[in-house]
C-alpha positions in Angstrom: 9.7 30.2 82.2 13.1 31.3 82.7 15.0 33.4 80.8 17.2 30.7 79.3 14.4 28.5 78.2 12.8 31.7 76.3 15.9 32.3 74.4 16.6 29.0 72.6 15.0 28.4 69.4 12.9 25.1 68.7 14.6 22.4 67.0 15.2 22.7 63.5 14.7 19.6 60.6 18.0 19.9 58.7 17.3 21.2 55.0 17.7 18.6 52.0 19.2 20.8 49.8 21.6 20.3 46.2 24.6 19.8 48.1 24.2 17.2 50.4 24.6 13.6 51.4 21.1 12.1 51.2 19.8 10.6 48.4 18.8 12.3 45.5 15.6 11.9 43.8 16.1 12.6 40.4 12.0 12.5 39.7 11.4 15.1 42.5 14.7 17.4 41.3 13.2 18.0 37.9 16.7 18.3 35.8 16.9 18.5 32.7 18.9 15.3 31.0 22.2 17.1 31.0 21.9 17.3 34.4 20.6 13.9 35.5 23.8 12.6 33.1 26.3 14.6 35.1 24.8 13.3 38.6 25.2 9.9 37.4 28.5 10.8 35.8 30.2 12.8 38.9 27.9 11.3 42.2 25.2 12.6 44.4 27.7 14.9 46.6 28.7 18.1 44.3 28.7 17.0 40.2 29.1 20.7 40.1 32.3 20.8 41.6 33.7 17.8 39.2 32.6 19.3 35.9 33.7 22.8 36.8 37.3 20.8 37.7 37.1 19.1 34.0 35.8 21.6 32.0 37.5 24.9 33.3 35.3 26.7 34.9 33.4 28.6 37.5 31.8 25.8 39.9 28.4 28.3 39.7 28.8 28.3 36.3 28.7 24.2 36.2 26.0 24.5 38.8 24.3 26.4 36.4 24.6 24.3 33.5 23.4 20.8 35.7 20.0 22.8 36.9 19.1 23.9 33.2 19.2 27.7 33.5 21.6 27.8 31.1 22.4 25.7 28.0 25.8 23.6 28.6 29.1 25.3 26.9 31.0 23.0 24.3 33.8 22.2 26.9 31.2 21.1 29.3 29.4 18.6 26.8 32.8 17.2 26.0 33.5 16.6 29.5 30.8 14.0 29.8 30.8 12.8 26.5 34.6 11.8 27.2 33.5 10.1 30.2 30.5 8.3 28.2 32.8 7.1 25.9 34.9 4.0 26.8 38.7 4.4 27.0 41.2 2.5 25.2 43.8 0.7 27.0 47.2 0.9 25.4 
């Protein structure tokens, strides 16, 4: 074996983390209802990003709120409950 060939590392399975592309599955994730609300809300690619954009704050923070570790601020409840309500067109 050459010294190349000792050197490179085996192939690697890519991770299916939070913040990907694939498919979620909700049943496997284990979020609470906030959460599963804001994934159907904001999409599968980073709901975190969205509701930190709408409700001011840190994406981490909204990260945060959508695994459950901590409870949801009022400004981030209002977020999705002004995109659960319907709009009026005027």
């Amino acid at each position: 074996m050459s010294m190349a060939e000792s050197c490179t590392l085996p192939p690697v399975r890519p991770r299916r983390t939070r913040r990907n592309r694939f498919l979620r599955n909700l049943r496997q994730e284990n979020l609470p209802p906030f959460g599963r609300v804001c994934v159907a809300l904001f999409g599968i690619d980073k709901p975190g990003l969205a509701l930190a954009q709408k409700a001011g704050c840190t994406t981490r923070q909204a990260d945060l709120y959508i695994d459950g570790s901590t409870p949801p601020s009022y400004e981030a409840l209002m977020v999705v409950l002004d995109e659960l309500r319907p709009r009026r067109r005027g």
